[in-house]
N, C-alpha and C positions, 0 to 999 in steps of 0.2 A: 294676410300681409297688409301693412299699412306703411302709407308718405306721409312725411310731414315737406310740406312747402312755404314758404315764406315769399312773401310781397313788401316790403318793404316800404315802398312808394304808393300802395292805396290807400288812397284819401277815405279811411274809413273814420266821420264825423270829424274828420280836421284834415285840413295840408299835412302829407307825407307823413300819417302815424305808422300805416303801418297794417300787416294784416297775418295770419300764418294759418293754413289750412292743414287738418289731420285727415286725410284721406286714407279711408276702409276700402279693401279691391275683394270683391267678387271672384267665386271660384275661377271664370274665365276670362279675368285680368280687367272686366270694364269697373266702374266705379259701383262700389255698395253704397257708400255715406260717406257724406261731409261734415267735420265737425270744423268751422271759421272761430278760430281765437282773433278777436279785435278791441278796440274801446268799444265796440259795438255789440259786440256777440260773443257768447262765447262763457260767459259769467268770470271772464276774466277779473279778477279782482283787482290789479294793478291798474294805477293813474297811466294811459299812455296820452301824449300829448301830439299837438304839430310839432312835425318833423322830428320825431322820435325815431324814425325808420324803423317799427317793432319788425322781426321777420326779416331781419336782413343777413341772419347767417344763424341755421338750428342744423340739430343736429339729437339722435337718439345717445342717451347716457346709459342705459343699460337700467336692471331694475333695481334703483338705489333703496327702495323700504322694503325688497322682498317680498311684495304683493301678488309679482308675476306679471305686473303689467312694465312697458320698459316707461320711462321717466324721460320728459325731454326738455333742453334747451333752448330758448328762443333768442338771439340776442339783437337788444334797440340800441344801434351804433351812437346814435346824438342823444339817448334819454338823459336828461338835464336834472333829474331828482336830485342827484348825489356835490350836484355840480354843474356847474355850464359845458354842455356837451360830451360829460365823460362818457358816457354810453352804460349798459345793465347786462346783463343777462337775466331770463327770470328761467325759474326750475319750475315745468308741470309736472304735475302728476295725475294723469287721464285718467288713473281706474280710483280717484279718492272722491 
């Protein structure tokens, strides 16, 4: 089984980018692995910026290319790419 969490407010390499953790659980529920999606880590390929808040509401979408792994949602409520503060979601996909 695995979490995904999201931080919203870690200052990971700017004010408020943002951060989203994929947490792996161990047969007996403690943590196996961490895998940190940031500007930082993660080989996130997306521009996140200050105050993007990445990670501030995810969620699992099921396995949308049929690989078997499930696919997930991250969304940056102020990400400004598109616009001034309209906010993203961006789509992972953890087994590609």
């Amino acid at each position: 089984p695995e979490l995904l969490l999201g931080a919203p407010k870690v200052d990971a390499g700017g004010l408020d980018r943002g951060a989203a953790w994929i947490v792996s659980l161990a047969p007996l529920g403690n943590v196996g692995s961490l895998q940190r999606l940031s500007s930082l880590a993660g080989e996130f390929p997306a521009r996140i910026d200050n105050s993007d808040w990445f990670g501030c509401a995810v969620s699992a979408l099921g396995d949308l290319d049929g690989d078997g792994d499930l696919e997930l949602g991250i969304g940056a409520r102020m990400d400004d790419d598109g616009g001034p503060n309209r906010g993203a979601i961006y789509l992972v996909f953890p087994g590609s």
